[in-house]
NUPA-981137 format. One line per field, with one value per residue: y, x, z of N, C-alpha, C in turn; residue number from 1; residue in three letters. Coordinates in steps of 0.2 Angstrom, whole numbers, m for minus. Atoms other than C-alpha are relative to their C-alpha. Layout:
BEGIN
nnorth: (Y,...);
neast: (X,...);
nup: (Z,...);
canorth: (Y,...);
caeast: (X,...);
caup: (Z,...);
cnorth: (Y,...);
ceast: (X,...);
cup: (Z,...);
resi: (NUM,...);
resn: (Ala,...);
END
This chain:
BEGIN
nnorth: (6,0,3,m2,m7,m6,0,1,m9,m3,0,4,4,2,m1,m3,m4,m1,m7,m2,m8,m6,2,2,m4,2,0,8,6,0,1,7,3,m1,7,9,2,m2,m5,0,m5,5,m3,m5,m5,m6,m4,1,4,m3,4,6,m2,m2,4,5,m2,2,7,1,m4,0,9,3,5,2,m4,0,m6,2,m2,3,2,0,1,m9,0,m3,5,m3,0,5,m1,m6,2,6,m4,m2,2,2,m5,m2,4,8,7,6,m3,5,m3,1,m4,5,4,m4,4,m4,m3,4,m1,m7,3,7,m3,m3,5,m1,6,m1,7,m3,0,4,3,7,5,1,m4,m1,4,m4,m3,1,3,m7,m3,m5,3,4,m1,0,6,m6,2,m3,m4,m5,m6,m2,5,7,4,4,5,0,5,m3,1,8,5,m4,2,3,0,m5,4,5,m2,m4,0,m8,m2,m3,m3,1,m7,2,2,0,m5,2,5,5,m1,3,8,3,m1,5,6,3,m1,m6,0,m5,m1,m6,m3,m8,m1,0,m5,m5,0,m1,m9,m4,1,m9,0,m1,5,3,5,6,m1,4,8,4,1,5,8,7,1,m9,0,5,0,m5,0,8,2,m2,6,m3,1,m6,3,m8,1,m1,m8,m2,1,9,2,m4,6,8,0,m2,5,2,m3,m1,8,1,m6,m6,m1,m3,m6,0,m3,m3,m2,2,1,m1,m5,0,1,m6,m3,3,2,m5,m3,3,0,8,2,m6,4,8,0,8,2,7,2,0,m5,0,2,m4,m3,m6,m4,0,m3,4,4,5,7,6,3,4,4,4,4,3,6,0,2,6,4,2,4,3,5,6,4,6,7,2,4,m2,m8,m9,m8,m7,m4);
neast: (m3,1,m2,2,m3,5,6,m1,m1,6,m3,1,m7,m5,m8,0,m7,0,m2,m6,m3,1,4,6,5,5,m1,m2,8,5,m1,2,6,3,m2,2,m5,2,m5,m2,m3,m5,5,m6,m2,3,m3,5,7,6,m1,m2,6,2,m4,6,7,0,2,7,2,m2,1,5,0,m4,m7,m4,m5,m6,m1,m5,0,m4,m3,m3,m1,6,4,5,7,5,8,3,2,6,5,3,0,7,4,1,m1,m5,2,m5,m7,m5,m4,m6,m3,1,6,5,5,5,5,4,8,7,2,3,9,3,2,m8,m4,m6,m4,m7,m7,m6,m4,m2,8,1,1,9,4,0,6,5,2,4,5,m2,5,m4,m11,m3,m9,m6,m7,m6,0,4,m1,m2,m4,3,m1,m8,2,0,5,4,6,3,1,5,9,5,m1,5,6,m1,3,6,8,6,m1,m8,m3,m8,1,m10,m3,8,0,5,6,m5,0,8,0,m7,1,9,m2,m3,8,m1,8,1,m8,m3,m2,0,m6,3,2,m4,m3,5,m2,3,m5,m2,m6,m5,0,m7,1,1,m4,m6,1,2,m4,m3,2,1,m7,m2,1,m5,3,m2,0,m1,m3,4,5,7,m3,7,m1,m1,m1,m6,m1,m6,0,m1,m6,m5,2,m5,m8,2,2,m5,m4,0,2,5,1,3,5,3,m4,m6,4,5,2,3,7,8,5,m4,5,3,m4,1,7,3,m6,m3,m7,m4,m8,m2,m1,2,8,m1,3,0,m3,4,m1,m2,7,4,m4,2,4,7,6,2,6,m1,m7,4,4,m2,m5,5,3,m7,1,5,m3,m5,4,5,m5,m7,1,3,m1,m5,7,3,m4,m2,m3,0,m6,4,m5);
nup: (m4,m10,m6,m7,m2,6,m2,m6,1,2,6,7,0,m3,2,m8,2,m8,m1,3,m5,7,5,1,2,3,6,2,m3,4,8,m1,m1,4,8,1,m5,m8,m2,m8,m1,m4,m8,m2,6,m1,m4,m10,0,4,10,1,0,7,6,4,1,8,2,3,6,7,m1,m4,0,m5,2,m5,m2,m2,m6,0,m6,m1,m10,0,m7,0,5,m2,m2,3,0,7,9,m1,1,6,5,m4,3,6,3,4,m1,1,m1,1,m7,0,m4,m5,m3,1,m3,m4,3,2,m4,4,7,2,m3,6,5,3,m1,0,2,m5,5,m4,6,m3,m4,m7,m1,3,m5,m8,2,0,m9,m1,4,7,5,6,m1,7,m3,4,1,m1,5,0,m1,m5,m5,m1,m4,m1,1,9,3,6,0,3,m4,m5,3,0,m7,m1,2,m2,m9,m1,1,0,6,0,4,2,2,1,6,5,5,6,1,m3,m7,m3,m1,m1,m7,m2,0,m9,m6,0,m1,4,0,m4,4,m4,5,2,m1,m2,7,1,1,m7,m5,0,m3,4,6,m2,m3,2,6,m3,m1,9,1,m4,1,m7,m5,0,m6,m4,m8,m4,m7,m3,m5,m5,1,5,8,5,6,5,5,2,2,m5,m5,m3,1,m9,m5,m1,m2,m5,m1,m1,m4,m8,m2,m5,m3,3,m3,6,2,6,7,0,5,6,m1,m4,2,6,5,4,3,7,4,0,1,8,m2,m4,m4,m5,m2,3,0,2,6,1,6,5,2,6,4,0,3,2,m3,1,m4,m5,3,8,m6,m2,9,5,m5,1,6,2,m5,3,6,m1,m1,2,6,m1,m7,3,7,m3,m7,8,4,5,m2,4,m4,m2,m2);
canorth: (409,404,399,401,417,424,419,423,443,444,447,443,436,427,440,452,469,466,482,491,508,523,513,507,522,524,527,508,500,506,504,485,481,491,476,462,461,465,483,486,503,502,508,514,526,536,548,547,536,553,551,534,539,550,540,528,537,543,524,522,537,529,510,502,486,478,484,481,491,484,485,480,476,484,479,499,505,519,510,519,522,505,507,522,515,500,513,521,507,500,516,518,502,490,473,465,470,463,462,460,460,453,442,452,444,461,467,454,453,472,466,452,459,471,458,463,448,446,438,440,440,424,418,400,385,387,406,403,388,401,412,401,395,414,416,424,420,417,419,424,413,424,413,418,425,440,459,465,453,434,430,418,404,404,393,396,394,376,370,383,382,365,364,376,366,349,358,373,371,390,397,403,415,413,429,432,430,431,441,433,419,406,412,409,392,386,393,384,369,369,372,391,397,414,424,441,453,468,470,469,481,494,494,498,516,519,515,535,532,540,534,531,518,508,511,503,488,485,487,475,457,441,445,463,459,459,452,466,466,447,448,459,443,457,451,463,458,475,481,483,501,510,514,493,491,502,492,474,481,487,471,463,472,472,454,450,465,476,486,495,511,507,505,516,531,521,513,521,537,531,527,546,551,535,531,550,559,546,546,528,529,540,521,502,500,483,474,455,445,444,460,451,444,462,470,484,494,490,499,487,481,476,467,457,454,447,437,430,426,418,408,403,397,387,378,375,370,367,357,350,345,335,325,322,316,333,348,365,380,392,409);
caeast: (411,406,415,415,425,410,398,405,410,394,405,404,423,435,448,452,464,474,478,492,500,498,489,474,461,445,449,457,443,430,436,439,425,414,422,415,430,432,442,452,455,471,465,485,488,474,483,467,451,443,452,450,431,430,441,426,413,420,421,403,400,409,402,387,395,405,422,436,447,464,469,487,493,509,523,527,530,517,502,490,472,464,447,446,449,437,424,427,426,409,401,405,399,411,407,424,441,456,467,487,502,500,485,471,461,455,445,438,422,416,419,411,395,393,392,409,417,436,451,467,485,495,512,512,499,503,499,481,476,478,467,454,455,451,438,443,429,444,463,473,491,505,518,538,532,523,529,531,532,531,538,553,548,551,538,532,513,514,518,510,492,490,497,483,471,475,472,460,440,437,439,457,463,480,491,510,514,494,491,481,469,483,487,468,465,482,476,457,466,477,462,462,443,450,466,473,481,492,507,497,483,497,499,480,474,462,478,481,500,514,515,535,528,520,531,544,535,528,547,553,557,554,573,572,566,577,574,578,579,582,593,580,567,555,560,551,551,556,560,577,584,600,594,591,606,613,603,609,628,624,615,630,642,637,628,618,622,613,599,586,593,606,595,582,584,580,567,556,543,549,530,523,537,538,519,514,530,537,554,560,577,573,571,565,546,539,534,532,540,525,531,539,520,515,517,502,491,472,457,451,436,447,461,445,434,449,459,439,436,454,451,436,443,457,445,433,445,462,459,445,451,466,451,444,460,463,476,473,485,476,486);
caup: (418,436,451,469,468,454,465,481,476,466,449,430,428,438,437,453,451,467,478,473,481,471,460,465,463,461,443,441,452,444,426,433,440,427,412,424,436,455,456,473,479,490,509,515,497,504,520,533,535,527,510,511,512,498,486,489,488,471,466,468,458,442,447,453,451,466,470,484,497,501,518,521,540,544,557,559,579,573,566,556,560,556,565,555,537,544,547,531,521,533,529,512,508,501,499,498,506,502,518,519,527,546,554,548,562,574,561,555,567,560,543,543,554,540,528,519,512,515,506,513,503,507,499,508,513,530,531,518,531,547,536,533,552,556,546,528,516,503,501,486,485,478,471,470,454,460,461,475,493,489,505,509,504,485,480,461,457,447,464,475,467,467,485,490,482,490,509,507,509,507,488,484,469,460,460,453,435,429,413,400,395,399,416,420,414,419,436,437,432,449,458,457,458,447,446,454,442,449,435,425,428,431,410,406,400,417,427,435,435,425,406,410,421,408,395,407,410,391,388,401,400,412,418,420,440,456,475,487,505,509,520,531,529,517,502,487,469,459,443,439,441,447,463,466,459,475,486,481,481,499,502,497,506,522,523,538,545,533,541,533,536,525,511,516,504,490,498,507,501,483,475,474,466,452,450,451,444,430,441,437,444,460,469,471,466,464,448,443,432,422,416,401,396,396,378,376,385,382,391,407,397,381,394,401,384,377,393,393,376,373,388,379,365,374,384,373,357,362,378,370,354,365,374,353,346,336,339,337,342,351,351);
cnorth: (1,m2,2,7,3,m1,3,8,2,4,m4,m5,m2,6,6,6,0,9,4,7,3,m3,0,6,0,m1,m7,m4,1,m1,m9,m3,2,m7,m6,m2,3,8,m1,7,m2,5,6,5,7,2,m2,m4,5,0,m5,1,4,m2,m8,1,3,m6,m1,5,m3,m7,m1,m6,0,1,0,4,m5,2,m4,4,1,m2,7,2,5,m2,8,m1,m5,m1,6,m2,m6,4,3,m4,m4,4,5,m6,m4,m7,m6,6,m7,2,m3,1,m8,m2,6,0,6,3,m4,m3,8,m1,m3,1,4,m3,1,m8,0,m6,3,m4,m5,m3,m6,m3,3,7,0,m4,6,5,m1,m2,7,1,3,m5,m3,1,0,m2,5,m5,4,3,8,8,0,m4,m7,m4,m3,m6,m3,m5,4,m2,m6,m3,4,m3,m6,m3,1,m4,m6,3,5,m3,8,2,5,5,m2,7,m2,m4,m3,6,1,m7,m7,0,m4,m6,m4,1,m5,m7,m3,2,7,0,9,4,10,2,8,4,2,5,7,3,m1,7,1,2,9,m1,3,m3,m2,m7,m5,m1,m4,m6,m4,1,m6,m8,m4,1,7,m1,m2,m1,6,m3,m9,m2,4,m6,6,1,4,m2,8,1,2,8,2,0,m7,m3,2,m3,m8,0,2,m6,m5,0,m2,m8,0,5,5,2,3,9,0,0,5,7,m1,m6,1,9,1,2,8,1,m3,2,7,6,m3,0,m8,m3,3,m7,m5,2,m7,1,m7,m1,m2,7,m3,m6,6,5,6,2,1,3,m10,m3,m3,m4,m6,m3,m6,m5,m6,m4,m5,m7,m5,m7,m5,m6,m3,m4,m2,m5,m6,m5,m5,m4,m5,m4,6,6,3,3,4,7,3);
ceast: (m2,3,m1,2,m5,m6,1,m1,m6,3,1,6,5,7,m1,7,2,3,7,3,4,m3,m6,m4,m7,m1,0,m5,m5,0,m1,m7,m6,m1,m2,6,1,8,4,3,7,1,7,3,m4,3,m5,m8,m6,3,m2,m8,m4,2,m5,m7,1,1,m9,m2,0,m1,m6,2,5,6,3,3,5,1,8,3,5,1,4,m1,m8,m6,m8,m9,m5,m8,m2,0,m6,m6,m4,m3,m8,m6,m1,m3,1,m2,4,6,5,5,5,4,m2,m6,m4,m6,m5,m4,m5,m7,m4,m1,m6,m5,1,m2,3,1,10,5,8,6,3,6,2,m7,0,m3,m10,m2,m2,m5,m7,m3,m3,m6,m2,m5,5,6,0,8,4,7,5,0,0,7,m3,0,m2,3,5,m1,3,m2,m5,m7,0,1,m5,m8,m1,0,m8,m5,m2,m4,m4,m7,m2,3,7,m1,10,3,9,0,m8,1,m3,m5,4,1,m7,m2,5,m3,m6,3,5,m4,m2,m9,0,7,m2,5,3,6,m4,m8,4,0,m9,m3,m3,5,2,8,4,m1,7,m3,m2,2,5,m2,m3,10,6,2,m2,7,3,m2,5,m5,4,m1,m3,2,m5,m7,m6,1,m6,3,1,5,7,2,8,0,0,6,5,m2,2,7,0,m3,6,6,0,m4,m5,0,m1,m6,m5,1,2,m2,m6,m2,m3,m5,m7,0,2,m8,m4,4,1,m6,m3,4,4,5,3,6,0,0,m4,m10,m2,m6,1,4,m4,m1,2,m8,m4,2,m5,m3,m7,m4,m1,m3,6,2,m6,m2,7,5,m10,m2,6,m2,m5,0,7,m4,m3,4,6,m2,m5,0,5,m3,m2,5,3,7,0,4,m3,6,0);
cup: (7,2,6,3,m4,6,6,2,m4,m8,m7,m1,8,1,6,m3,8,3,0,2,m4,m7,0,3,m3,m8,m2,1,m3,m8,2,1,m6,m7,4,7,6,1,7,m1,4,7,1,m5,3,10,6,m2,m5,m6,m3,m2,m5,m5,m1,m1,m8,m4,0,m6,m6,2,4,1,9,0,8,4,3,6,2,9,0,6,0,8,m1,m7,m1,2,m2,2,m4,m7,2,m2,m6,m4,1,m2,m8,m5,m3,3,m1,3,0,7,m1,6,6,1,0,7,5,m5,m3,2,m3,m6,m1,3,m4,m5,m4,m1,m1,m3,2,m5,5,m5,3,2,6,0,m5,6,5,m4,m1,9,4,m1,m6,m3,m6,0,m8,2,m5,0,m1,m5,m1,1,7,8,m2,5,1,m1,m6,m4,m4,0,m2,7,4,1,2,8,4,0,3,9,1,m1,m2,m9,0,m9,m2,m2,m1,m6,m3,m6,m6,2,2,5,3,m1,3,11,1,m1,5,4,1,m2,m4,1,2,m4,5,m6,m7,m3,m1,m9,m5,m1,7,5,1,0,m6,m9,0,4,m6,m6,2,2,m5,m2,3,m1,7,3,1,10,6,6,4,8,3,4,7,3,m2,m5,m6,m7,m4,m5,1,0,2,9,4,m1,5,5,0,2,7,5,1,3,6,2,3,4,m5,2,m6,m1,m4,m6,m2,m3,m6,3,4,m4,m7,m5,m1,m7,m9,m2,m2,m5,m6,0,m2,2,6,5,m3,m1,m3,m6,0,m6,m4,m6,m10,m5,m1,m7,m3,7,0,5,4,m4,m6,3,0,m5,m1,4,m2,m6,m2,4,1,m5,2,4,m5,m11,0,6,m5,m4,0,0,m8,m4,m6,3,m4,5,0,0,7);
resi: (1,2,3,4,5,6,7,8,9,10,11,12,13,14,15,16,17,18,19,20,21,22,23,24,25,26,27,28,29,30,31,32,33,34,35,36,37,38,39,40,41,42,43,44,45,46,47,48,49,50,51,52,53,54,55,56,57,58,59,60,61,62,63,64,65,66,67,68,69,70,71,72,73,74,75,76,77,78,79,80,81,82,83,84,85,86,87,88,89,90,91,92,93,94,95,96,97,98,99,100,101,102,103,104,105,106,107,108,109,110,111,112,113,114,115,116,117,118,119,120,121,122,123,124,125,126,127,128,129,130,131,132,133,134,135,136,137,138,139,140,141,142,143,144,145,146,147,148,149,150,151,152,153,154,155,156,157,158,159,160,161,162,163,164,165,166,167,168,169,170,171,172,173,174,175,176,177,178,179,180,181,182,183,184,185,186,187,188,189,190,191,192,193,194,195,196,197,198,199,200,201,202,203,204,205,206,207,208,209,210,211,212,213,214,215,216,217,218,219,220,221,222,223,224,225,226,227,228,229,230,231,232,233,234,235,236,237,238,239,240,241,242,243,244,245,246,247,248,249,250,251,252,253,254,255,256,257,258,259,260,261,262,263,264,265,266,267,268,269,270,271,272,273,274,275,276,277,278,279,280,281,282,283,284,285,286,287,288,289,290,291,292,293,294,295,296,297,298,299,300,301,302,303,304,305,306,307,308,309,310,311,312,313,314,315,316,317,318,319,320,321,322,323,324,325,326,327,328,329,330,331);
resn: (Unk,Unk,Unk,Unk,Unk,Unk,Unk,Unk,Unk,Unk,Unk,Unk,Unk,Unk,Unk,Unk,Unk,Unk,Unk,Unk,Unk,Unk,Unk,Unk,Unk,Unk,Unk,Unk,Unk,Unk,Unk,Unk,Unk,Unk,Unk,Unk,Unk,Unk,Unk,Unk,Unk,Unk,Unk,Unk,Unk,Unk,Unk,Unk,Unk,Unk,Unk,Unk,Unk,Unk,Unk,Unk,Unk,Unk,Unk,Unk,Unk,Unk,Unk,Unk,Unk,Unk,Unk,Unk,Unk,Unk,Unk,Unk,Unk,Unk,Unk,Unk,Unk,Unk,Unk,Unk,Unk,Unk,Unk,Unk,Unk,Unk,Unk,Unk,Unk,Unk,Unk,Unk,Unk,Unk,Unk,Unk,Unk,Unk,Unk,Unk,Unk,Unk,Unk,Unk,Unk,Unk,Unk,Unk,Unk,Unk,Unk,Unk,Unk,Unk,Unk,Unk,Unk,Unk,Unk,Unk,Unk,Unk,Unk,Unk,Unk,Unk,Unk,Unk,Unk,Unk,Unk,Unk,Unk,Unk,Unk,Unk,Unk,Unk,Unk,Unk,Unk,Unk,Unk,Unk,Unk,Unk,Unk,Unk,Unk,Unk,Unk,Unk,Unk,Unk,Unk,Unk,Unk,Unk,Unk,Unk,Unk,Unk,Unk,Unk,Unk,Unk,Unk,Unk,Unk,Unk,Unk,Unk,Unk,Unk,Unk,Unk,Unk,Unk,Unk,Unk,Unk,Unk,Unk,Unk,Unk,Unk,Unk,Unk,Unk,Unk,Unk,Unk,Unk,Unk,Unk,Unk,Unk,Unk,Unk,Unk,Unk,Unk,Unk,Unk,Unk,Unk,Unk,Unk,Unk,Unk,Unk,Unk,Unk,Unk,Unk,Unk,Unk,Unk,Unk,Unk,Unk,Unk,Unk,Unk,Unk,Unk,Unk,Unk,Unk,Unk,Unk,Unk,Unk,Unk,Unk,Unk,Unk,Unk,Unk,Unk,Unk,Unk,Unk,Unk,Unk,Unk,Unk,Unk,Unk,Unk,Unk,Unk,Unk,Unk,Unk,Unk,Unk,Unk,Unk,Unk,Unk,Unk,Unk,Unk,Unk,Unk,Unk,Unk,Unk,Unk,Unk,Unk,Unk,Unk,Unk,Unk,Unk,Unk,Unk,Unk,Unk,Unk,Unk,Unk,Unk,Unk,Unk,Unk,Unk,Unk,Unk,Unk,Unk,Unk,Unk,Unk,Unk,Unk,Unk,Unk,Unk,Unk,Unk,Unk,Unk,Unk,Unk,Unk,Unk,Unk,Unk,Unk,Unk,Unk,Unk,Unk,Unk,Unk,Unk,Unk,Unk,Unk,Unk,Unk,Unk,Unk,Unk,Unk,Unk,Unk,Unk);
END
């Protein structure tokens, strides 16, 4: 399958693993990209610009194919060393970064003279527009579905996407409640040029995280997710636990005066301890509500094979046999 996103990254499928913290490893990224699809390392998991540099120079080792590094754009008083993860990922030659977070915009002249191409994380038209008006060779749109920030907005993908569609000129991805052969077509038919997978990913064997972890998101349904920190305006999509359950009553308690101290034990320095340790009560950790379309654990290449060939077979017999006058039921 080609689109402007296969052609653009230099990739067999439409399908992109987004970056993910304490997830995305070279292990992940290169098991995805190896099946065809665009891995992403995830820049801030690795501690200093020289982790970040060895965490990609063993991704080439286990890949010759093309493969991302996430770079996400905190508002933090101590920012870390962004010319340095620039550097590393310059010098380690990556040929896509996925960037997050705030106005990716100072970095965006070293990328782009390197010949890096960039897609920046947005959960609104207005924030993809000011991306393509920067410069972003592409944008991924992150409806209210997604794990972990969709923004304030709480606008789903059937309206997002084709929102997108109607005002972007540069190539878009769809991300938030992807997961199969249906997500994808459903996506390219709202103008989507390929889909962004991160819940998803998380529940594949490559994935270095905890087997707790993917036990509890193959066990999950669609109404297992809460919103967290709304009244802060950095709303997080995360699975249901005790500790989020002590953040909401905290949440509600205290109203528009609740800071983030107040809930700052159970959310901040949580993800070694889940993703790595197989804690799932020690605090919040974000997940999608695509959780409840997730119900094994397949290797990257069989996930892709068969979101591809599915997606295959819905095009090319169900849709088509609509257009024919016949129906068939694809599974």
């Amino acid at each position: 399958m080609k689109t402007r996103i296969t052609e653009l990254f230099g990739i067999q499928h439409p399908i992109i693993q987004g970056g993910m913290h304490y997830v995305g490893f070279a292990e992940l990224a290169a098991a995805v990209s190896n099946a065809g699809g665009l891995g992403t390392i995830t820049g801030l998991t690795q501690k200093t610009p020289a982790d970040l540099a060895n965490e990609i120079a063993k991704c080439n080792d286990m890949t010759d194919k093309p493969f991302a590094v996430n770079l996400t754009f905190l508002p933090t008083v101590s920012s870390p060393d962004y010319p340095g993860y620039v550097k590393a990922i310059i010098d380690g030659g990556v040929s896509v970064v996925e960037t997050a977070g705030r106005n990716p915009i100072q970095v965006l002249p070293h990328l782009q003279d390197a010949g890096i191409k960039v897609i920046h994380k947005c959960t609104s038209v207005r924030h993809a527009l000011k991306a393509q008006q920067i410069g972003c060779d592409a944008v991924s749109v992150d409806g209210f579905e997604c794990g972990g920030h969709p923004g304030e907005d709480d606008v789903p993908n059937m309206i997002l996407l084709p929102r997108a569609a109607d005002e972007l000129e540069i190539p878009f991805v769809s991300s938030g409640g992807q997961a199969d052969a249906r997500s994808l077509v459903a996506s390219l038919a709202m103008g989507a040029e390929g889909m962004n997978m991160g819940t998803r990913f998380i529940c594949t064997k490559e994935a270095p995280v905890h087997q707790n972890v993917k036990d509890a998101i193959v066990a999950a349904s669609e109404l297992d997710t809460r919103l967290i920190m709304r009244p802060l305006r950095n709303t997080e999509r995360v699975l249901v636990n005790p500790a989020v359950e002590r953040v909401l009553a905290t949440e509600r308690a205290k109203g528009a005066e609740c800071t983030f101290e107040d809930i700052l034990e159970d959310v901040a320095g949580v993800y070694p301890k889940v993703m790595m340790d197989g804690d799932m009560d020690v605090g919040a950790w974000s997940c999608g509500m695509v959780a409840g379309l997730i119900d094994d654990i397949p290797t990257c290449q069989e996930l892709i094979d068969r979101i591809m060939t599915e997606a295959d077979a819905i095009i090319r017999t169900r849709l088509e046999g609509m257009l024919s006058g016949s129906v068939t039921q694809v599974a």
